[in-house]
C-alpha positions as CSV (number, residue, x, y, z in Angstrom):
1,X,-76.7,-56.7,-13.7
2,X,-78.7,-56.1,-16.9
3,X,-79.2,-58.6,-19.1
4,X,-77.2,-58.2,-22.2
5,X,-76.2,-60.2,-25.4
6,X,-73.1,-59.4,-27.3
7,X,-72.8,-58.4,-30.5
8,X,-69.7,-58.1,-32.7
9,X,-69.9,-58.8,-36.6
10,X,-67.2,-58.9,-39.3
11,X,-68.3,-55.7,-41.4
12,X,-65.2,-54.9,-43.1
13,X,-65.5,-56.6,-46.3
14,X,-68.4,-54.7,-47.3
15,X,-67.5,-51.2,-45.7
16,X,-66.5,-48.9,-49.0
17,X,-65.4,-45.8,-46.7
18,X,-66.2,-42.4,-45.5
19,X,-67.8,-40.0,-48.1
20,X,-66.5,-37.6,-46.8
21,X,-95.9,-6.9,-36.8
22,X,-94.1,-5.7,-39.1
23,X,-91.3,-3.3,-39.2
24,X,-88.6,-4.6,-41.6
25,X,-85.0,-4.2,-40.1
26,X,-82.3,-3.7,-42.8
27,X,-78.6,-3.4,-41.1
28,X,-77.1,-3.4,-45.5
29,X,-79.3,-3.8,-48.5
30,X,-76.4,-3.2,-50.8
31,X,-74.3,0.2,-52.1
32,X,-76.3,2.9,-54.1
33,X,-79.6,2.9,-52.3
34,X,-80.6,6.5,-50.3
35,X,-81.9,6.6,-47.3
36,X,-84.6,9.5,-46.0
37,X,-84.0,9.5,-42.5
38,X,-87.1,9.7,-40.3
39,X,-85.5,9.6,-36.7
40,X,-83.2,8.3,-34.6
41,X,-82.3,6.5,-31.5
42,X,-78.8,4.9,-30.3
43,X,-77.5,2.8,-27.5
44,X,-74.8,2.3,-25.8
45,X,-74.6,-1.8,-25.2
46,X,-71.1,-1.8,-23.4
47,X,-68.5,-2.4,-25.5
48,X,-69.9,-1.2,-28.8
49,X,-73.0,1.5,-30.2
50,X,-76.1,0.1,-31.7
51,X,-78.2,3.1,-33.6
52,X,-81.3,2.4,-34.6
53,X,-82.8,5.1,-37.6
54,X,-86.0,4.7,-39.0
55,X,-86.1,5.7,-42.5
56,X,-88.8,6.2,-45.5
57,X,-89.2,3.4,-47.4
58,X,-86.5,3.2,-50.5
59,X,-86.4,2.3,-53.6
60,X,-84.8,-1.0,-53.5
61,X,-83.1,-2.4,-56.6
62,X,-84.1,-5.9,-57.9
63,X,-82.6,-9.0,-56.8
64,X,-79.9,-10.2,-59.2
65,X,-80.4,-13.3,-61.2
66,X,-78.5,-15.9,-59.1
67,X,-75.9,-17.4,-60.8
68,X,-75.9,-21.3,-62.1
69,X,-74.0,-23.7,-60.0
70,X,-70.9,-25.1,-60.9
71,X,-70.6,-28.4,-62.5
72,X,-70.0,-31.2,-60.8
73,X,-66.5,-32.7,-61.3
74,X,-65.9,-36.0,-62.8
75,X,-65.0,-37.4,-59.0
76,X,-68.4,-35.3,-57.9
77,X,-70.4,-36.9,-60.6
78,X,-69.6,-40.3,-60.2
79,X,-69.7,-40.3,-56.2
80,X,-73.2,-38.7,-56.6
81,X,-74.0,-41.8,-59.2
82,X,-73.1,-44.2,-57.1
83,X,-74.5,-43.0,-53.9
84,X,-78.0,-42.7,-55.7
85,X,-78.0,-46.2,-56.1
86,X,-77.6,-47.0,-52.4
87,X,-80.4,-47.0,-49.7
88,X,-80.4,-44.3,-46.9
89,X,-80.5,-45.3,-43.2
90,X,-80.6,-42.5,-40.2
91,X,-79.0,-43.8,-36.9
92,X,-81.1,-41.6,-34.6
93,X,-78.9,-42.4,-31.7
94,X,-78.6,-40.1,-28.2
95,X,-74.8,-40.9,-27.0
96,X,-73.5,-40.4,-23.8
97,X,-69.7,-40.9,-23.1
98,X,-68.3,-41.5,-20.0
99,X,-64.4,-40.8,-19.9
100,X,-61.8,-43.1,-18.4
101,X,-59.7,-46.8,-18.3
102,X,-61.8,-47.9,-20.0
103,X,-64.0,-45.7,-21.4
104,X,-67.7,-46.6,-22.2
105,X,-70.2,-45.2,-24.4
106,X,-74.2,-45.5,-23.8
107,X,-76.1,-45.5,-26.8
108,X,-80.1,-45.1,-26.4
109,X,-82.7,-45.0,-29.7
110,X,-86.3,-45.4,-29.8
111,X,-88.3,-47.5,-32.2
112,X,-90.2,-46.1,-35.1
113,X,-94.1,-45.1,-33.1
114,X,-91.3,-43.4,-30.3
115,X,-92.7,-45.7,-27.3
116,X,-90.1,-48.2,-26.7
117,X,-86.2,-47.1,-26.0
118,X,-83.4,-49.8,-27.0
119,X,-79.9,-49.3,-25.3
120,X,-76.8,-50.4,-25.4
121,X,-73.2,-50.1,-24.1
122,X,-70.1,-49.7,-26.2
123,X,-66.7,-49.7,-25.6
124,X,-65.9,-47.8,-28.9
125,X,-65.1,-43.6,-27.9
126,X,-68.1,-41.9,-29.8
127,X,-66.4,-38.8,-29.8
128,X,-64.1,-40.0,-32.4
129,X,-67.6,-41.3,-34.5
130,X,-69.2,-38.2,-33.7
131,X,-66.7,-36.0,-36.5
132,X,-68.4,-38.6,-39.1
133,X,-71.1,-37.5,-41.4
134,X,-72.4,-41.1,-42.8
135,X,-70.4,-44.1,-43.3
136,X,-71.0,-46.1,-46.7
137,X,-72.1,-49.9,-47.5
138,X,-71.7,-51.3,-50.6
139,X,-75.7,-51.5,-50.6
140,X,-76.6,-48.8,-47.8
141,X,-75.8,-45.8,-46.6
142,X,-75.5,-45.1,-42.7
143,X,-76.0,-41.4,-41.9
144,X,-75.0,-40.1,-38.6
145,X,-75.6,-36.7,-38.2
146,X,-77.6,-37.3,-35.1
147,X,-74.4,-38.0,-33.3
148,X,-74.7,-34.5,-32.4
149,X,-77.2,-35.5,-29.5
150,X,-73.7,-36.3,-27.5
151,X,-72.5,-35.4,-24.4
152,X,-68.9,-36.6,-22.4
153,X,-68.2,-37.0,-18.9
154,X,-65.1,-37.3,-17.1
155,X,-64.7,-39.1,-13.9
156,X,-64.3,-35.7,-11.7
157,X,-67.5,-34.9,-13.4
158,X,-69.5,-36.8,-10.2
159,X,-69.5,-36.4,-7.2
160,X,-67.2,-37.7,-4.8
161,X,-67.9,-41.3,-4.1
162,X,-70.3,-41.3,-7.2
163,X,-69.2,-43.6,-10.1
164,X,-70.6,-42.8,-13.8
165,X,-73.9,-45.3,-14.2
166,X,-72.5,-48.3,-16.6
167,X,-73.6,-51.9,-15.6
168,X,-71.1,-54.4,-14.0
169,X,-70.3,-57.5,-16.3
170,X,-70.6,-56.2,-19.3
171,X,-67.6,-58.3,-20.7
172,X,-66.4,-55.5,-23.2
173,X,-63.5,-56.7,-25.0
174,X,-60.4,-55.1,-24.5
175,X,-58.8,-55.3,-28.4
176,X,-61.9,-55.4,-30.7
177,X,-64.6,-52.6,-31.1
178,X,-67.8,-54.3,-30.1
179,X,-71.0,-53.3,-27.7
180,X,-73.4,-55.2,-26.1
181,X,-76.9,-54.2,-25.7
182,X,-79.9,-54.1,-23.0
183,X,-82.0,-57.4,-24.1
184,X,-84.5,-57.5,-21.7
185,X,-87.9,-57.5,-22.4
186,X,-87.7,-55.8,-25.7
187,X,-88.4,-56.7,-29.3
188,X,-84.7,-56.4,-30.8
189,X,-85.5,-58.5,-33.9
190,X,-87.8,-54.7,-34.7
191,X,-84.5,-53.5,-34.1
192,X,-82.0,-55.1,-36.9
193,X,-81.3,-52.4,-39.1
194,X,-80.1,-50.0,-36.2
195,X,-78.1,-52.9,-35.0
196,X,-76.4,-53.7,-38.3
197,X,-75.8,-50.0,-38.9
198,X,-74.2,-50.4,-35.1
199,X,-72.3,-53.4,-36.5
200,X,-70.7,-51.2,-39.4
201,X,-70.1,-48.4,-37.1
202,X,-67.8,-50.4,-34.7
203,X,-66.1,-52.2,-38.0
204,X,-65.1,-48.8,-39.3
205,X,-63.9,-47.9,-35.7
206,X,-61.7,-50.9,-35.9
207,X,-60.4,-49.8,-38.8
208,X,-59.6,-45.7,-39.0
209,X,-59.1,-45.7,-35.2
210,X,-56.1,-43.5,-35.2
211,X,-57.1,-41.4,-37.8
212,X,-60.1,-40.6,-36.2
213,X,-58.6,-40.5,-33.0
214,X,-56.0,-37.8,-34.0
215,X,-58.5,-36.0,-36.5
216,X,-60.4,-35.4,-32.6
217,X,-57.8,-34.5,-31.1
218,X,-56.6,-32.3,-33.3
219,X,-60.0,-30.5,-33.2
220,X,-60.2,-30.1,-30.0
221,X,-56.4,-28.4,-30.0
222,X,-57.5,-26.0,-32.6
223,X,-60.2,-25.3,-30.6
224,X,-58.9,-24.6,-27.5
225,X,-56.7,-22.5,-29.2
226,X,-59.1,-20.0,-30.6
227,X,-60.8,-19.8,-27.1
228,X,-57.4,-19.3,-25.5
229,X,-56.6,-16.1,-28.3
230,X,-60.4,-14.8,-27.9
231,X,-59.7,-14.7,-23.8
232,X,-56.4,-13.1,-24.4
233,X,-57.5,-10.6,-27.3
234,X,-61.0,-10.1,-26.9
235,X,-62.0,-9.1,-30.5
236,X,-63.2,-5.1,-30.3
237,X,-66.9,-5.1,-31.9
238,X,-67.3,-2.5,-34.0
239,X,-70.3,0.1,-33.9
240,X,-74.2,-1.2,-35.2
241,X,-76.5,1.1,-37.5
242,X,-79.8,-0.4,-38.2
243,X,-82.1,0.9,-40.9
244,X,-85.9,-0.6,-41.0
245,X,-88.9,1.1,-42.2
246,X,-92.5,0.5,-41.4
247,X,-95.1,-1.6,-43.9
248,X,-98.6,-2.3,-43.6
249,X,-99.6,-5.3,-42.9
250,X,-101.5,-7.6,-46.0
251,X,-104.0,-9.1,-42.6
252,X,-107.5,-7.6,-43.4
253,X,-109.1,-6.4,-39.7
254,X,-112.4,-8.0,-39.1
C-alpha cells in the first residue's frame, strides 16, 4: 500500500463562489467583389462537390473599422473590480476517473522545473469539477481550465479479471469530499498552494454537489441527444467553391 496522509480542510467560510508557399485560399471575402476566373477543377468528395477555381487577383475592399465593445454592465464592472484585486492560481492537474461504488479520482501534477510528479487519490467525481472554469477565494483565484486533461473509465472498461489501478487502504470517507495524497519521498511542503487550491476544490464539492452533479448529467443528455439526431438525420453538406489566387512571395532568393 502507498503511503498516504489525509487531507481534508474546512474551506467554506472563505469560498465566495463560482464566477461563472503561398497561394491564398478565399472560400467568401464578402458581396460585391468580381472574380476573373483563371481555371477550374472540382471533386467529387462523396457526399458533397468541392470546386476549386483559380482566379486573378481582385480588388479587395478595405477592412471595416471594427466596432467598440460594449460597456461593461454595472454587475460586469464590479465582478471585474473585484477579481483584479485577487491573486491567480493555475491547478495544472491531469485527472483520471475511474467509475464505480465508489468512485475514485487520481489526480497527478508536476512541480514548477517539471521533474518531480505529486499524486493523489480523491473520492470527489471530477467530472462534475471538470464543467468549472475557476473557483473564487476571498484572496485568490483558483483556475481550472486544465481539468480538460481528463479521461473516465468504467469498470467494463478492463479486462476481465483486471481491476482499475487505485491503492488498497486508502481510508476515503464515505460522507465528506476529501483526498489523500502519495507522501512518499517527495517534498509536499513545495507543494502547498496546489494542495490548498485542492482543499477549496473538495469544499466547493461539498457544497454544490447536486448542482453540479445534475448540470453533468444534464450535459451529457443533451449530448447524447444531438449524436442520436446526427445518426438518425445525417445533416446533407452542401456543395464547396473555393477561390484563391497566386502571390509572390516577400522571401528574397539568395
Amino acid at each position: 500500500m502507498l503511503p498516504h496522509l489525509a487531507r481534508y480542510l474546512v474551506c467554506t467560510a472563505l469560498l465566495t463562489g463560482l464566477c461563472k508557399a503561398a497561394d491564398v485560399p478565399v472560400s467568401q471575402v464578402g458581396d460585391g467583389v468580381k472574380f476573373t476566373e483563371v481555371a477550374r477543377k472540382s471533386f467529387n468528395l462523396g457526399d458533397h462537390k468541392l470546386t476549386v477555381i483559380r482566379v486573378r487577383r481582385p480588388n479587395l475592399p478595405l477592412l471595416p473599422t471594427p466596432s467598440a465593445p460594449p460597456p461593461l454592465t454595472a454587475d460586469q464592472q464590479a465582478t471585474s473590480d473585484r477579481l483584479a484585486k485577487k491573486s491567480y492560481v493555475s491547478l495544472n492537474l491531469s485527472v483520471i476517473v475511474y467509475l464505480g461504488s465508489p468512485t475514485v479520482t487520481e489526480l497527478r501534477w508536476h512541480d514548477d522545473a517539471g521533474t518531480q510528479e505529486y499524486r493523489a487519490w480523491s473520492n470527489a467525481d471530477f467530472r462534475y469539477l471538470a464543467q468549472v472554469p475557476f473557483i473564487e477565494t476571498e484572496a485568490t483565484v483558483y483556475q481550472l481550465q486544465p481539468l480538460m486533461f481528463l479521461e473516465a473509465y468504467a469498470p467494463t472498461d478492463f479486462p476481465a479479471g483486471q481491476k482499475p489501478p487505485i491503492p488498497d487502504g486508502l481510508g476515503l470517507s464515505t460522507t465528506e469530499a476529501e483526498y489523500v495524497v502519495d507522501s512518499s519521498g517527495k517534498d509536499w511542503p513545495s507543494q502547498e498552494t496546489t494542495l490548498t487550491g485542492l482543499d477549496y476544490l473538495h469544499a466547493y464539492y461539498q457544497i454544490h454537489y447536486a448542482d453540479l452533479k445534475a448540470s453533468c448529467e444534464k450535459a451529457q443528455a443533451d449530448s447524447d441527444a444531438r449524436e442520436k439526431e446526427l445518426r438518425e438525420h445525417p445533416p446533407v453538406k452542401p456543395d464547396t467553391t473555393l477561390r484563391f489566387w497566386p502571390i509572390q512571395s516577400r522571401i528574397n532568393p539568395r
